[in-house]
N, C-alpha and C positions, 0 to 999 in steps of 0.2 A: 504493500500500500504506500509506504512510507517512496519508493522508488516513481510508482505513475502521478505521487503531487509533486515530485522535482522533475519529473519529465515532462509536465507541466507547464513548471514553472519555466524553464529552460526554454520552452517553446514559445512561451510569449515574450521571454526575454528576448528571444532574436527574431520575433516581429518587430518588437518596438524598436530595432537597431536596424532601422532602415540605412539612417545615415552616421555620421561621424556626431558626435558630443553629445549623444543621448545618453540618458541614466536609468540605472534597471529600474523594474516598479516597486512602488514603496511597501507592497507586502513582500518583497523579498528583505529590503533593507530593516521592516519589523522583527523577519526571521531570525536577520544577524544579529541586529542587539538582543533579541529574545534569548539567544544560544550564549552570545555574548557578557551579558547582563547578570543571567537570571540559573546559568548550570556554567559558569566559568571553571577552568581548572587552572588559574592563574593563582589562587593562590599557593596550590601544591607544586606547580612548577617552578615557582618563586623559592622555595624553599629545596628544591630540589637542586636547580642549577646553581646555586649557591653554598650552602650547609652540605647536601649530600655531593656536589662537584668536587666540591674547593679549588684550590689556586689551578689555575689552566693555562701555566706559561708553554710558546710553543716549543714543539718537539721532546717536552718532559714525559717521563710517565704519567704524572697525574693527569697531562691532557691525553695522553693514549688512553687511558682510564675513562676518564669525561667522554672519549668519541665513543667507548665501549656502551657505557650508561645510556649515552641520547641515542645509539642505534637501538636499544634494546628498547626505548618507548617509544621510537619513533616507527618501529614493528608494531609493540602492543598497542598501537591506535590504529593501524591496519591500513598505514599511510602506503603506496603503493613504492614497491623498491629500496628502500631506506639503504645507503652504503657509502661505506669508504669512497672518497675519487684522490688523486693524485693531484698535486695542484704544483710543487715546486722542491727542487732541491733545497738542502736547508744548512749550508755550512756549520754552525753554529752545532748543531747535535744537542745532543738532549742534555739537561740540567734540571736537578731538584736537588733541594735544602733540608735536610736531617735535623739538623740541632742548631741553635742560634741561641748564643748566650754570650752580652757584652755588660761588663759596669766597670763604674771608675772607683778604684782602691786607694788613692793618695789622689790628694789630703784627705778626703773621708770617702766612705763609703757609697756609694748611688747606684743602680739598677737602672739600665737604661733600656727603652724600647726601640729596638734597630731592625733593620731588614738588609741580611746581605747580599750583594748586588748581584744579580742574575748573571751565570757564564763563571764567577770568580771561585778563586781556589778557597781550599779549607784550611785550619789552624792546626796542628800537630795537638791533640788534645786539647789541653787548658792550657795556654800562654798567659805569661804575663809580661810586661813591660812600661818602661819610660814613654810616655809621647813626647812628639817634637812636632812643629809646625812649620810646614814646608810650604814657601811661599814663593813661585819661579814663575815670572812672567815670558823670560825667554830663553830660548838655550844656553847663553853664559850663564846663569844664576842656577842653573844645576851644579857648579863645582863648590860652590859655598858648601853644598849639603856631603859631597863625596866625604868618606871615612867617618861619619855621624850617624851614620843611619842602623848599620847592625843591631838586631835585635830589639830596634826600637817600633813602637806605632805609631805611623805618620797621621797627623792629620794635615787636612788640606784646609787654605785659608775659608775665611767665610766667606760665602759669596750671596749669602740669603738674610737680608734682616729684617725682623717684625715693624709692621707697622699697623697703628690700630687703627680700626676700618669701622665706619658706623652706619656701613649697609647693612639692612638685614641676611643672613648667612643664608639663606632658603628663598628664592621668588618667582614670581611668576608675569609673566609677558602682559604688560599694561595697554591698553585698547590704542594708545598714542604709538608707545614703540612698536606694537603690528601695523599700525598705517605706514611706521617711516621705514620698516622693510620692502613694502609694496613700490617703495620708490627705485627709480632705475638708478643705479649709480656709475653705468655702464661712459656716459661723456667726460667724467670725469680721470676717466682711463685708469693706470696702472703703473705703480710703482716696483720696480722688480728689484732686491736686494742680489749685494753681490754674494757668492760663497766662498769666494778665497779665504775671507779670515775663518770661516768654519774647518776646512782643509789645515791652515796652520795651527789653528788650534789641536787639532787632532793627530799633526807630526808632534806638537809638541806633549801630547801628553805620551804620547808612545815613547819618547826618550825619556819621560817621566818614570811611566814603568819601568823602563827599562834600566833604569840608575837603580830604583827602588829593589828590583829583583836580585841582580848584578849584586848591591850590597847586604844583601840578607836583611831585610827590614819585616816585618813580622804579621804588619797590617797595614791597611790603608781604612781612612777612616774618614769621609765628607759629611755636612749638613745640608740634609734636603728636606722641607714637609713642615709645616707649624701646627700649634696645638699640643706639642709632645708625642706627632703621628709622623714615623717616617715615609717617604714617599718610596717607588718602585725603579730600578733601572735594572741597566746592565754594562757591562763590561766589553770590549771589544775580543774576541776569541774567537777561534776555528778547531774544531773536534780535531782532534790528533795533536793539536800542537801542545806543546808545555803547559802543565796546569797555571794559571796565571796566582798573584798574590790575592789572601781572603779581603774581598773589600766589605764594608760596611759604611750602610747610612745610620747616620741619625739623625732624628727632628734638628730642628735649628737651635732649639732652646739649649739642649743636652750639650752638643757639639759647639755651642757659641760660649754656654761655662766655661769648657775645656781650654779654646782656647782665648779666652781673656783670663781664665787664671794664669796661662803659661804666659802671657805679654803683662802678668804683673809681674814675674816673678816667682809665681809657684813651682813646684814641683808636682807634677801631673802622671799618675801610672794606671795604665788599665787592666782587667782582666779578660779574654774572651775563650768562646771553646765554640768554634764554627764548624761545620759537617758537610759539606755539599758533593753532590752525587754527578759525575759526569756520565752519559750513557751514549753510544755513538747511536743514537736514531737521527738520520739527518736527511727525513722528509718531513713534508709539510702533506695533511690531509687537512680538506673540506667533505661536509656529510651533506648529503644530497638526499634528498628525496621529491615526489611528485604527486602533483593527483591528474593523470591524466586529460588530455584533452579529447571531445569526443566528434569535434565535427572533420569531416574529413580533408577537407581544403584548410582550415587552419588549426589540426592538432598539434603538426610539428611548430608550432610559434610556442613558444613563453615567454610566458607575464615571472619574474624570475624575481622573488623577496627574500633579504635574506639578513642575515649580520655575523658578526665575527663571534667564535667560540670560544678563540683563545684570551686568556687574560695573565695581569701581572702576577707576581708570587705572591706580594705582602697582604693582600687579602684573599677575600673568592670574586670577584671581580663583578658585582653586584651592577653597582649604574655602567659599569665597565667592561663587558656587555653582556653580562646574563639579561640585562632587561629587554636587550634587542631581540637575542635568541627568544626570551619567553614569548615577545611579543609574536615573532613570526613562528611560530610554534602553533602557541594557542591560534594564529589566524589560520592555519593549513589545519587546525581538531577544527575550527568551526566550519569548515567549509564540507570538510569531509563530512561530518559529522549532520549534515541538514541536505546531503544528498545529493547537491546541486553538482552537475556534468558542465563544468567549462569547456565551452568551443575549442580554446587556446587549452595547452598543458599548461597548469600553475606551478610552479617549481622551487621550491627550497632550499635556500642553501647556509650551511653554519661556515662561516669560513675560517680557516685556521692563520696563525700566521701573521694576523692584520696587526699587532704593537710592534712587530719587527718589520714594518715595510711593505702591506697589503699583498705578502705572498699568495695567500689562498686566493682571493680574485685575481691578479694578476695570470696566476696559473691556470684558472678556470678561462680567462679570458683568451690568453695565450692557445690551449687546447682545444678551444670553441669555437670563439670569436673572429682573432685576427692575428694571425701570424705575422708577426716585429719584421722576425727575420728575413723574409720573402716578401715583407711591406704586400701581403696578401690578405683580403677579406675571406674569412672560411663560410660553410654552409650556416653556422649556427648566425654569423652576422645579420642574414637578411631574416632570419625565422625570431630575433629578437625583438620583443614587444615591450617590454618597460623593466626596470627593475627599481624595486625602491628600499631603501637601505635605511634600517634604525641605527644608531651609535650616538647619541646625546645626550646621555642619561637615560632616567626614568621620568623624566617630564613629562605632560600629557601634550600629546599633537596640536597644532593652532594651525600650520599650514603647509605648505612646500614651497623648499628653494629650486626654482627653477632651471636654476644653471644656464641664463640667460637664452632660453629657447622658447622662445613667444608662442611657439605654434602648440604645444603645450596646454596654454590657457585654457581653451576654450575645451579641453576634456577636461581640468582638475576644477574649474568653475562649473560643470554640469555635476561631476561625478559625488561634489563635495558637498551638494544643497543636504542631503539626508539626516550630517553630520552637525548641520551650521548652528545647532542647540547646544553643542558639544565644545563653540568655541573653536570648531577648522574651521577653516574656509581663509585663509594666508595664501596671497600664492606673490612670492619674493620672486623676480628676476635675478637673485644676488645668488652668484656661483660659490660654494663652500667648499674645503677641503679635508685634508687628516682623516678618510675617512672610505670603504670600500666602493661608495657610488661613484668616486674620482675615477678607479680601473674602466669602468665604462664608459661614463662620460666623456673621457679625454676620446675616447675612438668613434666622438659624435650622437654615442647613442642615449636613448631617452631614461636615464637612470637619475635618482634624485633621493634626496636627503629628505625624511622632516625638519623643520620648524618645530622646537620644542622649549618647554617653559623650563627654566634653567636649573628649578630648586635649589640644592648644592652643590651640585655636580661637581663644579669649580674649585671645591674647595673639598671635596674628599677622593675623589678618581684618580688612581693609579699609589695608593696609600693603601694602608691597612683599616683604616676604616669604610675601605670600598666590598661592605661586606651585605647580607639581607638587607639592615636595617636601612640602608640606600634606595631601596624600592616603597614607590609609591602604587599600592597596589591598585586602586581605585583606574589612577593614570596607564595603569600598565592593561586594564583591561579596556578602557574606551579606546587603546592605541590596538590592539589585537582588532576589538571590531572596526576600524576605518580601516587596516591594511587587508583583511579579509572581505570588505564593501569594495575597497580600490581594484586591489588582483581582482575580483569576478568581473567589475566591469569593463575591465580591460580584457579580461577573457574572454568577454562574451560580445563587443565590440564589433559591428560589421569593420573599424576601422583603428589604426593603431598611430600614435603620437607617432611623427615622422622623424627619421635622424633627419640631424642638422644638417642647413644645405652647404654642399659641397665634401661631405664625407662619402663615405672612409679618404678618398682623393687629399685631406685635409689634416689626415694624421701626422704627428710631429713624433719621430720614433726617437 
């Protein structure tokens, strides 16, 4: 029964799509929020890709772990094909973190909360040591420190300091600042920086290392993250090569003590016992899955939504992006889940790899889309119909940046009337980055970012407080039902948002 009211429905959906910017009928869009609303399973998934995930940095175990987990639910919803894909080589190989434990033992006591830096090596048990503060702007001011450094722990000057701020820490998108999105900023053109000094920064810290190793020094120790929350990075490494030295962050507060007690005149010693686990896995997967398409002239297209799986170590990667994943998660249960047969194939995808350099898309795109190498459009290019990409936190939706592609408009202004209670209906000309809709975009094609209300994002992402309590659940389920209303209607579309004129022809390789 439940199969001849979506076959139904499906049929009058594609009466009414005679033309191009039509919007399904509005008992379908009650259906969404109905599923959406009123039987969501966001808040178990919420608790799941985070709590039972944990840290999902790429190519560690625990994210082999994490892709094991969401194939196994992404089976038990009876999503069609759920699997591993191949997406990129991955230099770097796999790392996880065993044991982390830092405090300062002279002059007194303290216990500090650190996160050690992704790729970096581990501490021979329990070390202790003098710190010194190593402070080299260019390569002469490395010989100051030669014969000083043995068995000491370096810290690095400070490069972060508070300032008190009396914006509220949480907010959301004022009726004003969504008007002055909607403005084109496009005459005003573009300022492109240079990256040579980013380049000399990076030889220079290499012979940084490199003195630091060379003279047995024992740690490396910088401040990053306010609040007393260290923030997440990494270290530069290649699997096989020498284990590099254990680095460790700390908040600013911690690491800015240390060293103003040493530029008074203290004497400063720490203790740590760091653990970190190298493993040569050194692929990157994306998980893929689909709900096929049913009409025969446009099942090979996809409407293709997705977001990245992987996250930093120092937490479970909460607004960082489990909230995307649930989002497009929960939007491929709702769909499957109400029966409905898209024309188009809807397609999913987790992508791995995105903190280190949007490998997972890249790779997906590479494989599919458009071959770099041979500056060639492959089959999957013209069968592309839209992709739209969560990564903003857990803000609730207000609209889409457009990626300055005008022609655009007039599908996200029909498709988004359903929602306009909700607070969508934004649609920015303003192109945005750092983020998997960029892989696409750049090759012309119709791929696009939300517009989301900022909460705290900003001030806890890529830290250890980027954990559950970073999801706003309410926002996480009104975003599942507009990405689950967007993909159908795009899938069901006599007509699809066009690449930009003068692509693929226009691609910058």
């Amino acid at each position: 029964m439940v199969k001849r009211i979506f076959t139904g429905i499906a049929a009058v959906c594609m009466a009414t799509s005679l033309h191009a910017q039509t919007c399904l009928p509005e008992n379908v869009a009650y259906l969404v929020k109905e599923e959406a609303f009123h039987h969501s399973r966001v808040d178990e998934l919420s608790q799941f890709m985070t709590d039972e995930l944990g840290p999902r940095l790429a190519a560690s175990r625990m994210k082999l772990r994490a892709e094991r987990l969401v194939l196994d639910k992404l089976n038990e919803w009876g999503l069609a094909n759920p699997r591993l894909d191949f997406a990129a080589e991955f230099d770097k190989g796999g790392w996880d973190n065993e044991k982390n434990y830092a405090a300062m033992t002279v002059p007194y006591y303290c216990s500090f909360a650190a996160t050690p830096k992704a790729w970096s090596g581990s501490t021979e048990g329990l070390v202790k040591g003098e710190c010194i503060v190593m402070d080299v702007k260019s390569k002469p001011d490395l010989e100051q420190y030669r014969d000083r450094l043995k068995g000491k722990i370096v810290l690095m000057p400070v490069q972060q300091t508070y300032e008190i701020s009396f914006k509220p820490q949480a907010s959301r998108y004022t009726d004003e600042q969504l008007a002055e999105m909607e403005k084109d900023s496009r005459p005003t053109g573009r300022r492109w920086t240079s990256r040579s000094s980013d380049r000399t920064q990076q030889e220079l810290q290499r012979a940084i290392d490199s003195l630091l190793k060379e003279e047995g020094a024992l740690a490396i120790v910088s401040g990053s993250g306010v609040f007393n929350v260290p923030s997440s990075r990494g270290v530069d490494y290649k699997s096989g090569h020498p284990e590099p030295l254990p680095e460790l962050i700390l908040p600013i507060e911690d690491h800015g003590r240390m060293v103003r007690l040493i530029a008074a005149g203290e004497k400063v010693e720490m203790e740590l016992d760091i653990r970190n686990v190298f493993t040569d896995n050194r692929k990157i997967n994306n998980i893929i899955t689909e709900i096929p398409g049913s009409d025969n002239k446009l099942k090979n297209e996809v409407v293709l939504i997705g977001a990245h799986l992987d996250s930093w170590h120092g937490g479970t990667g909460g607004a960082d992006n489990a909230a995307g994943c649930i989002v497009m998660m929960e939007a491929m249960r709702i769909i499957h889940t109400l029966g409905i047969s898209p024309r188009r194939t809807i397609r999913l995808a987790l992508w791995g790899g995105e903190e280190q350099g949007l490998y997972g898309s890249r790779g997906y795109a590479t494989r599919y889309l458009y071959d770099d190498a041979k500056n060639n459009a492959l089959s999957g290019y013209e069968q592309f119909a839209l992709y739209l990409n969560m990564d903003f936190g857990s803000g609730r939706f207000r609209g889409v940046y457009l990626e300055e592609n005008d022609q655009a408009v007039p599908f996200f202004e029909a498709w988004s009337k359903p929602f306009a209670s909700f607070g969508f209906g934004t649609l920015s000309p303003i192109k945005v980055g750092s983020t998997d809709h960029v892989t696409f975009s750049r090759l012309g094609l119709p791929a696009y970012q939300f517009i989301q209300d900022p909460l705290e994002y900003f001030r806890t992402y890529h830290t250890s407080m980027d954990t559950y309590e970073r999801l706003s659940l309410d926002d996480l389920k009104v975003n599942a039902a507009i990405v689950a209303w967007l993909a159908l209607n795009a899938a069901m579309d006599d007509n699809r948002i066009p690449v930009k004129p003068g692509y693929p022809g226009n691609i910058k390789r």
